[in-house]
N, C-alpha and C positions, 0 to 999 in steps of 0.2 A: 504494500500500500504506500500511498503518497499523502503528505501534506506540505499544501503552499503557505508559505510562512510570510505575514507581512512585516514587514521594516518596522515597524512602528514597537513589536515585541522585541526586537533585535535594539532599540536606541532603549526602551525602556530596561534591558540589561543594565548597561553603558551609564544610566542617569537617574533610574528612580529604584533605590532599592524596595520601598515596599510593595511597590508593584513588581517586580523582578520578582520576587518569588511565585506567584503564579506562572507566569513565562519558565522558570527553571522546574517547575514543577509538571508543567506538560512537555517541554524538553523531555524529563527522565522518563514520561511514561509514553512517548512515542518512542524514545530508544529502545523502551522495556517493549514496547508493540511490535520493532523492528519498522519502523515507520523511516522513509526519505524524505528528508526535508529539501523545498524545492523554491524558488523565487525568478519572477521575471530579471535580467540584468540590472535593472535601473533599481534592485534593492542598497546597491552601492553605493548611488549617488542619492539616495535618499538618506540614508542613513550619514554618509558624511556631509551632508545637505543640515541636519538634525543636529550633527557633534557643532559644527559650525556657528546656528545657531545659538547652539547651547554655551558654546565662546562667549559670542558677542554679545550674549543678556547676562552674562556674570554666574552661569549654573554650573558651567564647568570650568577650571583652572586650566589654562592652554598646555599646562605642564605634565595635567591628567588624559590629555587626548591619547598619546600613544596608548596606555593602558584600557581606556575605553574601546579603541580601535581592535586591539587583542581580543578582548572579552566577545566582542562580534563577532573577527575572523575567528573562533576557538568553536562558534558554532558550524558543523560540515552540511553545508546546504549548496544543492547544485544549482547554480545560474543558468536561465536560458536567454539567449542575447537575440533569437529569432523571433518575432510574432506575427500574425495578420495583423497589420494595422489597419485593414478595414473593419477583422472583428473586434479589436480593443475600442475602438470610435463607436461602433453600433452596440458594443457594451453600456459605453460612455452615457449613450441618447439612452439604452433601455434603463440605467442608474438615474437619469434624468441628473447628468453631471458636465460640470464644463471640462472638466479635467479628465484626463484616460489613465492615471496614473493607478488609481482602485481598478477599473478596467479590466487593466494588465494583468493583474493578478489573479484576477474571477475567469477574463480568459484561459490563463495556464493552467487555472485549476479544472476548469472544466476539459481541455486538452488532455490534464492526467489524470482525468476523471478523479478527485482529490479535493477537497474538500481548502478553502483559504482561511487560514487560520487568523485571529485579527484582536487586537486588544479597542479598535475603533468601532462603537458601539452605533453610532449612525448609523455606518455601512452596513454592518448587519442587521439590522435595521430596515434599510434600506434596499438589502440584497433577498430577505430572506421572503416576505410576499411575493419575490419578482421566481420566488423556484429556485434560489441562487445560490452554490455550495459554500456558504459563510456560515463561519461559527465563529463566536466571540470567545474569548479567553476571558474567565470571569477571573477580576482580583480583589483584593478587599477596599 
């Protein structure tokens, strides 16, 4: 089996420990499932998109990036750098979104027929009337 993992659990590693423990907590029980963890390319540039942020608003110390950046790469999840981009856009409209960047991810997963993992409660939310393989990662 496959799960697509979005960015947003991979930066909440990196930055919020009390929500990190949820995230590490389904970590261990997809390794325990035997589970691949999977993400469109751009989870790379989101997430240093995210550390960056987290520079310039004073959360993270410029000194702590390298160690943040670790804790990320230390998760083994395979990048796909290929997609339709006509089905991430017609994702986008069916999300009733301007961005394709959620898209991407609901595309891949449905590609590896896999389920997109998310700590962004909207989107599921938003995904899940539409028939749409999201699950939220509940944290405290």
């Amino acid at each position: 089996m496959s799960i697509v993992l979005d960015a947003n659990a991979l930066v909440v590693l990196a930055l919020d420990q009390q929500r990190a423990s949820a995230v590490e907590r389904m970590l261990r029980i997809w390794k325990d499932q035997g589970e691949d963890l999977h993400a469109p390319g751009l989870l790379q540039y989101e997430t240093a998109s995210a550390l960056a942020q987290a520079v310039a608003h004073g959360q993270l110390p410029a000194a702590e990036v390298p160690e943040a950046c670790q804790r990320i790469a230390a998760i083994p999840i395979t990048l796909h750098h290929h997609q339709d981009a006509a089905a991430v856009i017609a994702m986008a409209q069916r999300l009733e979104r301007k961005s394709a960047y959620d898209a991407a991810y609901i595309v891949l997963a449905q590609q590896l027929n896999a389920e997109l993992w998310t700590l962004d409660g909207k989107l599921a939310r938003n995904a899940r009337p539409r028939g749409l393989p999201v699950q939220l990662i509940e944290t405290p």
